[in-house]
C-alpha positions as CSV (number, residue, x, y, z in Angstrom):
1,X,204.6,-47.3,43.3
2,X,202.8,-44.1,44.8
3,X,204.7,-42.3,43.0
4,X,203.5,-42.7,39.7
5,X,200.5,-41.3,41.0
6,X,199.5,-38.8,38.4
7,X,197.2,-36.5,39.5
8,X,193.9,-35.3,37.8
9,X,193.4,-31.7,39.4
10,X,195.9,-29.4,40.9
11,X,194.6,-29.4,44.5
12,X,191.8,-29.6,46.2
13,X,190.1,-26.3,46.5
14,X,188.0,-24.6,49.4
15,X,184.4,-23.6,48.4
16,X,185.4,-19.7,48.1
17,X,187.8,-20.6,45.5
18,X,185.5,-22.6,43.9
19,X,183.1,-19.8,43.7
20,X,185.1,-17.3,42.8
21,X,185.8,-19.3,39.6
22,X,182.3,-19.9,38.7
23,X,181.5,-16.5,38.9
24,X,184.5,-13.8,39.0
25,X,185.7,-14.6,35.7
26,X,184.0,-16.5,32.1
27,X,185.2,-19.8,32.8
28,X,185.3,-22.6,30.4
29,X,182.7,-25.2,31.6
30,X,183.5,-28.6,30.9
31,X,181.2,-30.7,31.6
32,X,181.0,-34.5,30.7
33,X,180.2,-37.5,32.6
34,X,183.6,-38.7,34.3
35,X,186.7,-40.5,32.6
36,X,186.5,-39.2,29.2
37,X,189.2,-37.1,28.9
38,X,188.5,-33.9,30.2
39,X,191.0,-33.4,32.6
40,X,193.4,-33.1,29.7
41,X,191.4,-30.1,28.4
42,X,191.0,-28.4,32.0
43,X,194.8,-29.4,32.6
44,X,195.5,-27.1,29.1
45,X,193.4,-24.4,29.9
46,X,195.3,-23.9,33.1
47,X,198.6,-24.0,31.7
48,X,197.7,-20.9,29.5
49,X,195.9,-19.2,32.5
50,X,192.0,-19.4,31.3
51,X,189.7,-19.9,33.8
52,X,187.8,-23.6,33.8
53,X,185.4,-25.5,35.9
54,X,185.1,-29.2,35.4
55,X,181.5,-30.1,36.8
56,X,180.6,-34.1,35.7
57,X,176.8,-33.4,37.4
58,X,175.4,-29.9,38.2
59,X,172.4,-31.7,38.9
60,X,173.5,-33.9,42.2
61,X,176.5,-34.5,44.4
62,X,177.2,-38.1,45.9
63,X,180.7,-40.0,47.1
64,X,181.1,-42.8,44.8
65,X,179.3,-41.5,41.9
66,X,180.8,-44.1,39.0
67,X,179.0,-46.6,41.1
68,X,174.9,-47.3,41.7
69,X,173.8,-45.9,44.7
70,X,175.4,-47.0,48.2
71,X,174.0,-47.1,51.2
72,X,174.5,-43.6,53.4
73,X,173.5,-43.0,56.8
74,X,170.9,-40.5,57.6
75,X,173.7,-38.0,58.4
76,X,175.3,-38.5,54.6
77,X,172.1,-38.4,53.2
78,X,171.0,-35.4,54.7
79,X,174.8,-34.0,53.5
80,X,174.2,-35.0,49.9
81,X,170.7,-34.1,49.7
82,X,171.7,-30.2,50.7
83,X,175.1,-30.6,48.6
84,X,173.2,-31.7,45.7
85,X,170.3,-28.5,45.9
86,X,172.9,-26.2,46.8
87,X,174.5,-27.2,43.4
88,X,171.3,-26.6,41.7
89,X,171.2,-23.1,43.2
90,X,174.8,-22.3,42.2
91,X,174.0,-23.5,38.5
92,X,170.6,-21.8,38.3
93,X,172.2,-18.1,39.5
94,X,175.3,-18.7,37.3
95,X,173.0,-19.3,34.5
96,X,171.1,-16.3,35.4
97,X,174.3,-14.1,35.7
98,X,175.4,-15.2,32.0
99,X,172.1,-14.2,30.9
100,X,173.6,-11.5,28.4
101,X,176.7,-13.2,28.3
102,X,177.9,-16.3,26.2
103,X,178.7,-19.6,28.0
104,X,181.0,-21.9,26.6
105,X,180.8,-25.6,26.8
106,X,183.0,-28.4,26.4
107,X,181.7,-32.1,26.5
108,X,183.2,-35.3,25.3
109,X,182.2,-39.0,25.4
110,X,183.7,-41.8,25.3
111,X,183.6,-45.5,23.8
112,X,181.3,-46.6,26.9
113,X,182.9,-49.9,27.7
114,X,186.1,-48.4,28.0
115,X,184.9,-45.8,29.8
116,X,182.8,-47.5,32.7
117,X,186.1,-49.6,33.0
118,X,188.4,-46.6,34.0
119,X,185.8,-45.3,36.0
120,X,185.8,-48.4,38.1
121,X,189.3,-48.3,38.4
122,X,189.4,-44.3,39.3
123,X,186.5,-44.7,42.4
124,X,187.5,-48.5,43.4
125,X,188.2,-47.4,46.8
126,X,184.2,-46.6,47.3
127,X,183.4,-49.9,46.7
128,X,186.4,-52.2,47.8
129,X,187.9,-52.3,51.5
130,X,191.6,-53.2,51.0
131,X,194.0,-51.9,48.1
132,X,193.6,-53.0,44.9
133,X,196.5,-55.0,44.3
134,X,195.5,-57.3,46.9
135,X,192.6,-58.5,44.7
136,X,193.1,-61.1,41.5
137,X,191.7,-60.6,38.4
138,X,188.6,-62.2,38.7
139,X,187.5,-60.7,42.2
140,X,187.6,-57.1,40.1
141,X,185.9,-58.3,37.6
142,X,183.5,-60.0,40.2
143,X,183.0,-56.2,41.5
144,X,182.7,-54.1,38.4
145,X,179.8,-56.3,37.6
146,X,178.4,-55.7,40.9
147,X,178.7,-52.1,41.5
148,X,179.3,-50.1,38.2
149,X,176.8,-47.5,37.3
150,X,176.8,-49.5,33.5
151,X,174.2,-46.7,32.7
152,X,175.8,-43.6,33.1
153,X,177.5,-42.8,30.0
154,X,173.6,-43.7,28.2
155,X,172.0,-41.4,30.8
156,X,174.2,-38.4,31.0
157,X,173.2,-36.0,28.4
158,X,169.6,-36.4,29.0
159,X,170.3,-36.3,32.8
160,X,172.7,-33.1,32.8
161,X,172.8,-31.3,29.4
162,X,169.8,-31.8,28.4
163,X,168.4,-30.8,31.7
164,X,170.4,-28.1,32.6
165,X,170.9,-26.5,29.4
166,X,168.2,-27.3,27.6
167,X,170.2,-29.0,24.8
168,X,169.7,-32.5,23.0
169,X,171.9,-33.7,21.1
170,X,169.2,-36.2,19.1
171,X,168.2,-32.4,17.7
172,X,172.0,-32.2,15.7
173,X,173.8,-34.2,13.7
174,X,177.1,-35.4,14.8
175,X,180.7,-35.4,12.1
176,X,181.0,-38.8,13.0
177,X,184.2,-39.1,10.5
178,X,185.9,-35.9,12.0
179,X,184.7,-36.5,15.4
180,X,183.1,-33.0,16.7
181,X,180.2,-30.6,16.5
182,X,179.5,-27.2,16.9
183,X,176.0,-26.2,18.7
184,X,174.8,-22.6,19.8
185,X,171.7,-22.5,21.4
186,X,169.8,-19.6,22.9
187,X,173.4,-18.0,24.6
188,X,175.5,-21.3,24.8
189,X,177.9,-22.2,22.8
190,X,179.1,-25.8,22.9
191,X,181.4,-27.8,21.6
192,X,180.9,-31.9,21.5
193,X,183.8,-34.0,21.0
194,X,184.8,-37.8,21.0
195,X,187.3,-38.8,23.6
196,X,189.2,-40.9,20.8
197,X,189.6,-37.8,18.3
198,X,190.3,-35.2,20.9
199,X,193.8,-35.2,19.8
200,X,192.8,-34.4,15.9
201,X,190.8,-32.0,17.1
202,X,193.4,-29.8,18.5
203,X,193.0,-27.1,16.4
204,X,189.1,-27.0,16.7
205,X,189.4,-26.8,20.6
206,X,192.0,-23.8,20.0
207,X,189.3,-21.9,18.2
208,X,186.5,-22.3,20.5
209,X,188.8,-21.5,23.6
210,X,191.2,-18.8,21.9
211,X,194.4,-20.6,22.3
212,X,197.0,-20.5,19.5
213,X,198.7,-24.0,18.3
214,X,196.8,-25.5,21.2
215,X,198.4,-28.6,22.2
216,X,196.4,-31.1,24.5
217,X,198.1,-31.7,28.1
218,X,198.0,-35.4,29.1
219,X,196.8,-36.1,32.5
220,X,194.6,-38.6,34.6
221,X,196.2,-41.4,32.5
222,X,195.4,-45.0,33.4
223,X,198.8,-45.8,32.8
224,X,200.6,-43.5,35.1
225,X,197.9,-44.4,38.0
226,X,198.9,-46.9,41.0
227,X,197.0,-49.4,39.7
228,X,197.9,-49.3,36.5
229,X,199.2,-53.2,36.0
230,X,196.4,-54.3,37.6
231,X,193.8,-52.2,35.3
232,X,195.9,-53.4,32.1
233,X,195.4,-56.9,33.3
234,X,192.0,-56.3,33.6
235,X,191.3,-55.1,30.1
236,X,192.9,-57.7,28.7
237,X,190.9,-60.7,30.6
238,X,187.7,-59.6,31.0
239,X,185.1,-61.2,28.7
240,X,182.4,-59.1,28.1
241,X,178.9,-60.0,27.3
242,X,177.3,-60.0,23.9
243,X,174.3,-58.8,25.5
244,X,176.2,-55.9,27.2
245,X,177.4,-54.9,24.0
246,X,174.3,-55.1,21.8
247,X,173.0,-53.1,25.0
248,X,175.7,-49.9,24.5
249,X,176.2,-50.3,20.6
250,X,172.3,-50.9,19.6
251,X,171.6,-47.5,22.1
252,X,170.4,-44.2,20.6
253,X,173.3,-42.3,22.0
254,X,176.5,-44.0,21.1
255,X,175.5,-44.3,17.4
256,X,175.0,-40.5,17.7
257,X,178.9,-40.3,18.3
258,X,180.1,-43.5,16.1
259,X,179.7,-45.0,13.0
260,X,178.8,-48.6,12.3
261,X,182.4,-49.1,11.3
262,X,183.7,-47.7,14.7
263,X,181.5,-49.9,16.8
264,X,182.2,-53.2,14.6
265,X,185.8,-52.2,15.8
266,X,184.9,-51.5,19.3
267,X,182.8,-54.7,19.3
268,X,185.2,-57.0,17.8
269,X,187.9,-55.5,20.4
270,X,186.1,-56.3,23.2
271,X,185.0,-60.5,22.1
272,X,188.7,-60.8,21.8
């Protein structure tokens, strides 16, 4: 079973590397909260030999992140206090080294139920103790209750673009029926996209990157992971809450990205 494993990066890299990415080249930044999709677009850029970083936070740095906040020792919360400011320093001087220079941004969102689903799935081992497949149904459920960060995909653009670039989306207007926008502010240039039109959008992510006939790479998928019959189960048992939903589809932020039609679909998939 391990070896359907399909990974989202190609390796881990050392903190040179990582630097030498960030700043020894004009890297792609994509940056979106996690499980969205934008492995596939990093996974892309690679294949054709542009330079990309994939932050999801350049604000903090934790283990576990898709879940609220564990409980660290002193020693890992000293670690991930100094991770998280030396982050801060490496985005403030790359900012300040693109000062003359264009940035380019990708960020995508995603349907949030669906997407604080896969994330549980993606970090489980943070929060369980054994494998997953020795856990039923109702245990996981029992868990992603317990320990999701429900909030995050609500939180993220104030928390990180908005706060590291200076950009709010409330200030645009979305193409809700095509699915992307267009922003330039000040010397960034980003480009917002919905997980669930990525693939139309081919073509626009071509442009904005310079890639001819640009043709998304899958990755990362749910279905090629090793707990992929156990995370199918799970989508298709778990009963979710009207109040949940009115929480995520009444919010500012995903009726920025979707229309009313979209989240009567959305809604209606989720009350089986």
């Amino acid at each position: 079973m391990l070896n359907n494993y399909e990974s989202a990066t190609p390796k881990k890299m050392g903190l040179l590397e990582k630097v030498k990415k960030w700043f020894s080249s004009e890297p792609i930044v994509i940056f979106s909260v996690g499980k969205v999709g934008s492995s596939s677009i990093a996974k892309t850029l690679r294949e054709h030999n542009i330079s990309e970083v994939q932050p999801h936070s350049l604000s903090f740095s934790r283990k576990g992140s898709y879940f609220v906040l564990p409980t660290f020792n002193p020693l890992e919360s000293l670690f991930y206090y100094l991770k998280s400011n030396l982050i801060k320093i490496k985005t403030y001087i790359f900012k300040l080294s693109k000062k003359h220079k264009r940035i380019k941004i990708i960020s995508l969102y995603r349907e949030p139920v669906s997407r604080n689903i896969s994330a549980f799935f993606e970090q489980y081992q943070y929060v369980l103790n054994n494998h997953i497949d020795t856990y039923s149904t109702e245990e996981l459920v029992s868990a992603f209750w317990k320990y999701t960060n429900h909030d995050a995909p609500l939180k993220w653009f104030d928390n990180e673009l908005k706060n590291v670039f200076g950009i709010d989306i409330h200030d645009y207007e979305f193409d809700k029926g095509s699915g992307y926008l267009l922003v330039k502010k000040g010397n960034v240039d980003l480009l917002l996209l919905t997980m669930e039109k990525m693939d139309e959008n081919s073509a626009i992510i071509g442009d904005f990157v310079g890639i001819e006939n640009f043709k998304l790479a899958k990755t990362n998928r749910a279905e090629k992971k090793v707990y992929s019959e156990q995370y199918n189960h799970f989508k298709k048992n778990i009963l979710i809450p009207k109040d949940y939903l009115n929480k995520f589809y009444n919010d500012p932020v995903i009726n920025f990205f979707y229309s009313t039609d979209d989240l009567k679909k959305y809604s209606n998939k989720w009350r089986h």
